[in-house]
N, C-alpha and C positions, 0 to 999 in steps of 0.2 A: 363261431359265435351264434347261438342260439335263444337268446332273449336278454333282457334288458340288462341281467346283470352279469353278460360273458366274460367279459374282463376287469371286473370290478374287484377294489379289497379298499378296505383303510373305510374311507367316509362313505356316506353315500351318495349314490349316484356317479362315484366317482372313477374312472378308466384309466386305466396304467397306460401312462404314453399319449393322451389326449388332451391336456391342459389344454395346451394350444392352442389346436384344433376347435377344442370347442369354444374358447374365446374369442377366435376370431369369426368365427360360424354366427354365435350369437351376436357379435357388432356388424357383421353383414348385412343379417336380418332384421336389424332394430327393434329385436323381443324386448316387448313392453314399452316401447317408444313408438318412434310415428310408422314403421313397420319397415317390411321388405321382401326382397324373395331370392330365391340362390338356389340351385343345382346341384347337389351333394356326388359328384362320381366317383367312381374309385372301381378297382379289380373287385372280381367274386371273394367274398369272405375277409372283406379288409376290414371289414367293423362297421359299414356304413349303418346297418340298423340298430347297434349297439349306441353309437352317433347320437342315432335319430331317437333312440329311447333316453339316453338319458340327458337332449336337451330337451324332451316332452317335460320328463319328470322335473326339470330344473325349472322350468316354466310355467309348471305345473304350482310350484310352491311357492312360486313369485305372484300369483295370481293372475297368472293368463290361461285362457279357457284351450286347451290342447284337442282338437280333431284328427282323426288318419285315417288316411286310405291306404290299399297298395295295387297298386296292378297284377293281374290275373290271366294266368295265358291264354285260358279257356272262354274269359271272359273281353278276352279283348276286342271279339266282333259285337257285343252287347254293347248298344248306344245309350251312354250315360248310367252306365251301371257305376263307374270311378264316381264320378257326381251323386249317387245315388248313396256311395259309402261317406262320401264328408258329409253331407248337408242331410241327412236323415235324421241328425240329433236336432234340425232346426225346424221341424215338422210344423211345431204348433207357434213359431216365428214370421212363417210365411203368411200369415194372414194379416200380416202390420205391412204387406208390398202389397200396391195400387194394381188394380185387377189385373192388366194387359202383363204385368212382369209375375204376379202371383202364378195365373192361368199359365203362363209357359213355363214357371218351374210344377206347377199339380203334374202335366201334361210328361214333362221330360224324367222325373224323377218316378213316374211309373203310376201317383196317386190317384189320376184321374184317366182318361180316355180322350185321346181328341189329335187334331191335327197336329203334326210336326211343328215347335214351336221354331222361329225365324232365328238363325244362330247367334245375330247380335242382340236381340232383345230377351234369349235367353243370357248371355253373357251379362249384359248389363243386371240381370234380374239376380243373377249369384252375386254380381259386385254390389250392387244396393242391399241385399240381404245379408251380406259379410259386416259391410259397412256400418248396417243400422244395428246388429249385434253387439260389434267391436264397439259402439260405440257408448256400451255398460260393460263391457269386458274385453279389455287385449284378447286377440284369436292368434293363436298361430296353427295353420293347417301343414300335415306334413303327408307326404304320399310317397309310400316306397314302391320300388318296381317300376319308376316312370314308364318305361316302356311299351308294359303290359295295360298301361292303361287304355281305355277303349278311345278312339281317334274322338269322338265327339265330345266326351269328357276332355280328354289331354287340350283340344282348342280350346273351350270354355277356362280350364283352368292357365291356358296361355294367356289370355287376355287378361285373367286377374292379376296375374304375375304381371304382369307388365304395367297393372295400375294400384298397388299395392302403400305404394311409398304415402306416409300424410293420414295414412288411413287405420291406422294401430292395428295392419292385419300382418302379418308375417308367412311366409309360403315357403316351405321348404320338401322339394322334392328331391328323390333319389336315384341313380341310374348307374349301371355298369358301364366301366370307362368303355368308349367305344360303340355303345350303343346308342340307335339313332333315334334320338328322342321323337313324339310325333307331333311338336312344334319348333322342330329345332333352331327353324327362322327367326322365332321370336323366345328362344329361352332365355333366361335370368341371367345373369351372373354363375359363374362354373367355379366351384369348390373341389379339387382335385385331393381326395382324402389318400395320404400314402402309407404302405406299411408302417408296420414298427420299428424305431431302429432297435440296434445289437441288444440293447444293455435294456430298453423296456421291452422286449422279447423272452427273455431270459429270465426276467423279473416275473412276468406275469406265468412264465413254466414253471419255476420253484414257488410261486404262489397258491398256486392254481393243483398242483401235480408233485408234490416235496418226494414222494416215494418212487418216483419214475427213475431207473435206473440212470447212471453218467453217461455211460453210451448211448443207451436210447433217447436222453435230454440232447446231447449234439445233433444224433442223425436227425432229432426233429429240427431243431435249431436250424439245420443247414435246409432241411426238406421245408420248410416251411417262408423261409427268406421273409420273415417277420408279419406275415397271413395270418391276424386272430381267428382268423376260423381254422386254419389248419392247426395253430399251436394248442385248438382246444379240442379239435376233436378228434386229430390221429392217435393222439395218446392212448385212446380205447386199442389200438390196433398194434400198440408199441408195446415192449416188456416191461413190469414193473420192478423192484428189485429181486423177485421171486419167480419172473414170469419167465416166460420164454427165452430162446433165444434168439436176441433184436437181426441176427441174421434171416429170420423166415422172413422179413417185409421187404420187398424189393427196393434196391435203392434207385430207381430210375423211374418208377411209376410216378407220371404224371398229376400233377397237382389237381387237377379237373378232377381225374377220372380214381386219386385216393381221396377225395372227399364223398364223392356219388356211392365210394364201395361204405365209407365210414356211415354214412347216411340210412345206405339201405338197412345195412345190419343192424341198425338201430330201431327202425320200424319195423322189422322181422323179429327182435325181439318182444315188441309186441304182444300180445293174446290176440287171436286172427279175430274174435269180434272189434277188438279196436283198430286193427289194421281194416277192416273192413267199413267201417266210420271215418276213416279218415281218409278212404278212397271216396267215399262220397261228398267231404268237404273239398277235397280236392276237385273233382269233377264238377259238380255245382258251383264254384268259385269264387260267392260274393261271402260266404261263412254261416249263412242266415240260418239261427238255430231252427226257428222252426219250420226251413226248406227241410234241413238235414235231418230233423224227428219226421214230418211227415214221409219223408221220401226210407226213412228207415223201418216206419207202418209198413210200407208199402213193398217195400224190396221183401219185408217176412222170413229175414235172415240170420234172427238172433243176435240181432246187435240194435243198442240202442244208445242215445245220450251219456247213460251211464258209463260206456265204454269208452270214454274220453277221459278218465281218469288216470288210465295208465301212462296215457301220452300228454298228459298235462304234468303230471309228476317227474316225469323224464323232460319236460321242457321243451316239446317239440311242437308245443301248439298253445295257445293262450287264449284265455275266452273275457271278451272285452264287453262286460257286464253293462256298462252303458248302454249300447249299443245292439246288445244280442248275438252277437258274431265271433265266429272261432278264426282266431288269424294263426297260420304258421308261422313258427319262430327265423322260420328259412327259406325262402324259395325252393332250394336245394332238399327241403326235407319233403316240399312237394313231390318235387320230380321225384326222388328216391318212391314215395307212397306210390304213387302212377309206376313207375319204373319196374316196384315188385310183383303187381298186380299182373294179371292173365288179361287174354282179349274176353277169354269170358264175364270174367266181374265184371271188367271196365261196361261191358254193353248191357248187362243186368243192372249197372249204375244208373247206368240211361234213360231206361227204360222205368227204372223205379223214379227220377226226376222227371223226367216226359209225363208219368201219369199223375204228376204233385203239381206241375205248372202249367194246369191248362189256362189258366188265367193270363197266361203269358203268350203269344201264340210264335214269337220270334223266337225265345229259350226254348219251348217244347220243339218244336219241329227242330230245332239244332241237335236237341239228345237224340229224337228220334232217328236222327237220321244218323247219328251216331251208333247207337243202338242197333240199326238194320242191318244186315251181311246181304241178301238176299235181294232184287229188283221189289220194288213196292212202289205204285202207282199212288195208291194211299197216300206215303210219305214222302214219294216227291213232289207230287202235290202242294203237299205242305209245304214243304223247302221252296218251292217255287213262290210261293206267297209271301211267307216273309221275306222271300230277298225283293221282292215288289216292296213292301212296307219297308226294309231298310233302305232303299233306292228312292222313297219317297223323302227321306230323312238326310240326304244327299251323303248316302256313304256310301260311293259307288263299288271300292272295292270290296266290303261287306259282303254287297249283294251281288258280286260275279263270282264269289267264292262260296255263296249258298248255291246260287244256280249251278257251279259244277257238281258241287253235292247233290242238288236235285237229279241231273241228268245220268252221275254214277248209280242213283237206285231206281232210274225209269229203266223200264225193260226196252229191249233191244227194238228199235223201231224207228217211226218219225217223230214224238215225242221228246223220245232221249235227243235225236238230231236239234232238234227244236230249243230245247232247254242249253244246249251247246252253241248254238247259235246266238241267244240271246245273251248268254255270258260274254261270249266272243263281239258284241255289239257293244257290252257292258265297257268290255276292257277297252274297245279299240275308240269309243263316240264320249268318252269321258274321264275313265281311268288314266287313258295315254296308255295303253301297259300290253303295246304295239304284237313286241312278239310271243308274249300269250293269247292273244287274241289271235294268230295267226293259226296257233300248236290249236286252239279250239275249233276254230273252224275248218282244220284238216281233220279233227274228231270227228265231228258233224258229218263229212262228208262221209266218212269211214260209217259211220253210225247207220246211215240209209243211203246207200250208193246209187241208190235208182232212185232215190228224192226230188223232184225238183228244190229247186235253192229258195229257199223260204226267206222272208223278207227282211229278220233280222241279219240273215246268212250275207244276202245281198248287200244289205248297207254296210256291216263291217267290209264285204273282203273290197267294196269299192271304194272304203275310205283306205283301205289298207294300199291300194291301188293308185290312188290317192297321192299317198305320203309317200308312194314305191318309186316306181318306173312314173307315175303320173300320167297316166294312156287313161286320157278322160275320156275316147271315144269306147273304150272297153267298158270303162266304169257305166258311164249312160249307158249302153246297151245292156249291161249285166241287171243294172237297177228298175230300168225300165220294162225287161221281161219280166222279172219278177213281181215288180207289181200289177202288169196287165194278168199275168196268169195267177193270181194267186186267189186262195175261195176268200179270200176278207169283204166279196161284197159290196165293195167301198165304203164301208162299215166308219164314220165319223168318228169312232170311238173309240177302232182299233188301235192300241197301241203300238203296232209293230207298222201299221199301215202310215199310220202320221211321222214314227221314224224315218220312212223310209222316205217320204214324201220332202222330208228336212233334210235328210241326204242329198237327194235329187239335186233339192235347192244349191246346196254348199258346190253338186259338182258343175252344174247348168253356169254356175260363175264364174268357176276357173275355166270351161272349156270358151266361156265368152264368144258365144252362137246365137242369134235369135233360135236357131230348128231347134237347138237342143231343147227350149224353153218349152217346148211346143206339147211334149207330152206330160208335163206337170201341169198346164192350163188344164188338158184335156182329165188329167186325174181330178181334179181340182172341182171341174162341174159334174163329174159324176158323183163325189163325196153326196151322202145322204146320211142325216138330212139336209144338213149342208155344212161347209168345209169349215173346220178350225179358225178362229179368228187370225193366229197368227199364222196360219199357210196363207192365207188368204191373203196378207198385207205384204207378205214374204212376194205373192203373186204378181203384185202394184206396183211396189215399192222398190223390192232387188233387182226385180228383174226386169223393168222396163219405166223407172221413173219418170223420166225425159214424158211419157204418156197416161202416165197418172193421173184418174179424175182426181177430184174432192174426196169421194169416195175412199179411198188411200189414205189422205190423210183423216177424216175419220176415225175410219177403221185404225190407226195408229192411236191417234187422242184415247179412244177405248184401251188399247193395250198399257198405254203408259199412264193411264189412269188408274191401273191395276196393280201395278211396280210395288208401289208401298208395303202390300200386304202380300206379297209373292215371295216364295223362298225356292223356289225352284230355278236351280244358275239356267237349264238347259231355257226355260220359257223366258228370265233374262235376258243370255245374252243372246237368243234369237227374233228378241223384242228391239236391242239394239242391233241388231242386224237391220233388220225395218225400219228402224229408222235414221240409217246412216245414211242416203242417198235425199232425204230431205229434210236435210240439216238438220235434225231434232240429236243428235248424238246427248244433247246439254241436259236433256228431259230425261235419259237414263243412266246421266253422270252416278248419280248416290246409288243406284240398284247396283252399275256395275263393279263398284267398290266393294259393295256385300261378297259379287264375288270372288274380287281381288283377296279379299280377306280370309273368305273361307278355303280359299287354294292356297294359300301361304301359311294354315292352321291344318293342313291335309286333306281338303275337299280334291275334287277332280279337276286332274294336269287339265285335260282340253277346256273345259270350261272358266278355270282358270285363266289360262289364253285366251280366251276368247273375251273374259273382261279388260285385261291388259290392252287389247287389240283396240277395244272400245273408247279406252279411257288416251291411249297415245293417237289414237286418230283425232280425239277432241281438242288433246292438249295442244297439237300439232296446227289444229284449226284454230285455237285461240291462242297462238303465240307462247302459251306456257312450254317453251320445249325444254329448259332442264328437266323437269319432270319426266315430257315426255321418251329425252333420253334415259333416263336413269328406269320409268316402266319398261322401255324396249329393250333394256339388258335385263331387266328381270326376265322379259317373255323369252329371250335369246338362251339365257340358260336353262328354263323349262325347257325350251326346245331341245337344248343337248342333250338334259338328264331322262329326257321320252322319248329320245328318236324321231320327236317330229317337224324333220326336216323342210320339209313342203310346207309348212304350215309357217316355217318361222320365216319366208320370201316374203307373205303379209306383212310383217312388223313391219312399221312406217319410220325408225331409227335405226341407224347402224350403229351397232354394240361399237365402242370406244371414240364414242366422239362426244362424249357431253360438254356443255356449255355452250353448244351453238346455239344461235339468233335468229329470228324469221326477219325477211326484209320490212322497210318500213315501220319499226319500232312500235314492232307488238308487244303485250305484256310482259314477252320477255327482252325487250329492249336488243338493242345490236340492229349490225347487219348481217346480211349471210350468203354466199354465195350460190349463183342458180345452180351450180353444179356437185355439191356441196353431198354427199351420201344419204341424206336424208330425204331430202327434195328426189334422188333420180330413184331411190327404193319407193318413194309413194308416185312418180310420175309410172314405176314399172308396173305397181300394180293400177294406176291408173289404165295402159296402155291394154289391160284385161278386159274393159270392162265396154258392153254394146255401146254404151252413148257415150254424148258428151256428159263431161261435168262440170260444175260450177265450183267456186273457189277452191281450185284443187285437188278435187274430195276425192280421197281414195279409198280405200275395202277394206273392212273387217268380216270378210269370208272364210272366218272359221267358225263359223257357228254351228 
């Protein structure tokens, strides 16, 4: 099934063997009522965008305003590129949203320049924006390819989904069964779309294909086990009543791998300038016409716009005149375009995009460094910067996946080490994503073997060390040479230096030593021109409260006065770190839900944990413990699904015991026993910690 009308005859709009389906789709959705949102899965090639076109079209003629995206593989590390395909028809809409939600969609959608907008008031700023349109016109937005959508869009659009209902907006996305959506936690309602049965299989082959030989109509029939895309596209490969003999086509090949072969030979029939345009719509990924003309200026290879003609007649591509953008009819037809292509086109692609999006500096350095075979200092460079800018935008897997890209085109030295390290600090201080981080920093070493251990190198393999064997006396000595020997200067600014310094912190707590404290004081006055606010209170406050001036608390007042306008989890939740030990947990209650939120929408496993960590120590102090049981099995399964075992001993509830009480009839009313799992997991991490404590208080030491 290749565009809107693959299995259709008789009326329009209409799909043999869909009735159903799409009646109960449409009453899911509340199309043209108070709205909805739903999941569309199903196997490759079952008709889900056949589905999704013609309840566009049905909706279309009902008077509701129809949008679509789809996910993009190439585009999946671009933050808010999916966001950037619904909401671009609403350009000249956004100026009817009150500045603060205006300004972070200008910002996220590419229009303007500026800092990373805050994920929920970017969210709320599409849901207002939906809202206030819907509210002259039914909207229903549909997004094929769930998937492939980029992690920062997929949140954004998770949150809408999930406040859709009342609103006259309807959201319907699309995903292969089995694929793991990147809000899975919080997705819609699942619509499980199944084959065809017998009799509208059958139907739609003598529809569709009346001159297809009897035999060849069985072998498909059987080969196809009622797969609208296979009953429409192997026939090219089947005999017609004149054609071959139906013995040449294997009767065991695989369903997968005779759609990829039916695909290619479609696009190879092509004229190699169209096949050659349509590698570049492929590779570039958002469809944007006039990326794909200038980037075909630019390539100087005898193909131009014009040569989209032959594969829009063939049906293999569709150009969405609203909007400017050429969509594949298939995913499958992508792959196939990439699939037939050489490594030479592909990296002449690149490089003809790389020199069309300098305006971009995330997209350009991605081609380029696509583009490169050869070590380039140049462009890893590059690569190293944007994955700094995606990392500020809190996509941390993004940006350890640029960085190994950077470090593959840095030449053989302490650079490449460098750039391998910082990945490996990426995966292991926030990703969670344990034993890559591990495989990278045995890179690293491999990379400059007479290296001393650079500072990112140190904080990973000590957090790694950490979560390991847990030989905190190893980890401090690993962390702490590294930072007396390294040329940073004690540079205030460094960023590898202040990592390192937040490591320290995390492990100076587990190993619960005054000495061990002793050489983070000492780094701490030598900082020039002087030390970080938050090492500084991390200094007071974690590590020695019990003697804490004024000063401390202060220096807290200043950080938690900052919270509001902070989107950064790591400055977060090391902000509640600081201020766990004097009492203030309550002051960074709402920050650390931002980033409960944004780790449950695919932000970063450890810092994720570490708002969990935040929010069950408070609830645990003010009585609220169902909650705080039901956050502690959250954190507990994080913990299983990242391997970080050492980290899950902090959680202050023991997974399978919710409904307990705190003595005294706290907010959560009851009694509870002293001995009770809850109470001896926070009295153990208590039992860590240099002083005494007051009400209990025990550690969120995984910051």
């Amino acid at each position: 099934m290749t565009g809107s009308n693959s299995f259709k005859h008789g009326t329009p709009g209409h799909l043999i063997g869909r009735d159903s389906d799409l009646r109960q789709i449409r009453d899911l959705l509340g199309l043209g009522a108070g709205g909805g949102a739903l999941l569309l899965s199903g196997d490759a090639g079952v008709g889900k965008t056949a589905v999704l076109d013609a309840l566009a079209e049905a909706a279309h003629a009902q008077g509701t305003r129809v949008l679509r995206a789809a996910g993009v593989q190439c585009e999946a590390n671009y933050s808010y590129s999916g966001l950037n395909q619904v909401l671009y028809p609403f350009h000249d809409a956004l100026g009817e949203l009150k500045a603060p939600f205006r300004s972070a969609l200008h910002v996220a959608l590419g229009f303007e320049s500026g800092s990373p907008p805050e994920r929920l008031i970017l969210s709320n700023a599409v849901l207002l924006l939906l809202r206030t349109v819907a509210a002259r016109t039914p909207l229903l937005l549909i997004v094929d390819d769930l998937p492939w959508i980029d992690r920062a869009s997929a949140a954004v659009l998770g949150f809408v989904a999930r406040r859709t209902t009342g609103i006259r907006v309807s959201l319907l996305a699309a995903s292969r069964s089995g694929s793991r959506s990147l809000y899975h936690g919080g997705a819609p309602t699942e619509y499980r779309l199944q084959p065809l049965d017998k009799e509208s299989a059958a139907h739609l082959v003598s529809t569709r294909f009346p001159d297809l030989a009897a035999g060849a109509r069985r072998r498909l029939l059987a080969l196809a086990h009622g797969n609208p895309l296979a009953l429409l596209e192997l026939p090219s490969a089947l005999p017609m009543a004149r054609g071959p003999a139906l013995d040449e086509v294997p009767a065991v090949l695989p369903l997968s791998r005779c759609l990829e072969t039916v695909f290619g030979s479609r696009v190879t029939a092509l004229p190699q300038p169209s096949q050659r345009l349509l590698l570049v719509a492929a590779l570039e990924g958002t469809g944007d016409l006039g990326v794909l003309q200038a980037a075909s200026r630019q390539a100087n290879d005898g193909y131009g716009l014009d040569d989209l003609v032959p594969a829009e007649r063939d049906q293999l591509v569709h150009i969405d005149e609203e909007v400017r953008r050429l969509r594949f009819r298939h995913p499958l037809i992508r792959s196939a375009v990439v699939g037939n292509s050489t490594s030479s086109e592909r990296r002449a692609v690149h490089a003809a995009l790389a020199q069309v999006l300098v305006d971009q500096p995330e997209r350009r350095a991605r081609h380029l460094g696509e583009a490169t075979v050869e070590p380039d200092e140049s462009v890893a460079a590059l690569l190293e910067h944007a994955a700094r800018i995606t990392l500020r935008r809190g996509d941390a897997a993004g940006s350890m996946q640029t960085l190994i890209r950077s470090a593959d085109l840095t030449p053989p030295g302490p650079d490449r080490s460098r750039r391998l390290a910082e990945a490996a600090y990426v995966g292991a201080e926030s990703t969670g994503a344990l034993p890559s981080a591990q495989r990278l920093l045995d890179e690293a070493r491999h990379a400059a073997p007479d290296q001393k251990s650079c500072l990112h190198s140190a904080a990973a393999t000590a957090f790694l060390i950490l979560n390991g064997d847990g030989d905190i006396d190893t980890a401090h000595r690993l962390l702490v040479c590294a930072i007396e020997t390294g040329t940073h200067a004690y540079d205030a600014q460094d960023k590898a230096l202040v990592d390192a310094l937040g490591t320290l912190a995390l492990i100076c707590f587990f190993g619960a030593r005054h000495d061990l404290w002793q050489p983070y004081y000492q780094a701490l006055e030598r900082l020039k021109p002087e030390a970080p606010l938050i090492l500084s209170a991390l200094g007071k406050t974690f590590s020695d409260p019990a003697r804490a001036e004024a000063a401390a608390s202060e220096e807290l007042d200043e950080l938690v006065a900052e919270l509001a306008d902070v989107t950064d989890p790591v400055q977060i939740t090391r902000t509640g770190t600081a201020a766990l030990y004097l009492d203030r947990l309550g002051d960074v209650r709402e920050a650390a839900w931002r980033v409960v939120r944004m780790g449950r929408d695919g932000g970063p496993a450890r810092r994720y944990l570490s708002g969990l960590i935040d929010l069950c120590l408070d609830d645990y102090l003010t009585g609220m413990w169902d909650e705080a049981a039901q956050l502690a099995d959250e954190g507990v399964q994080l913990c299983e699904t990242h391997g970080l075992q050492r980290l899950r001993l902090v959680l202050p509830v023991h997974p399978g015991h919710r409904g307990c009480r705190p003595r005294g009839g706290g907010r959560g009313g009851g009694d509870s026993r002293t001995d009770h799992p809850l109470g001896r997991a926070q009295r153990s991490v208590l039992r860590r910690a240099p002083w005494p404590s007051r009400r209990g208080r025990g550690s969120s030491g995984t910051r």
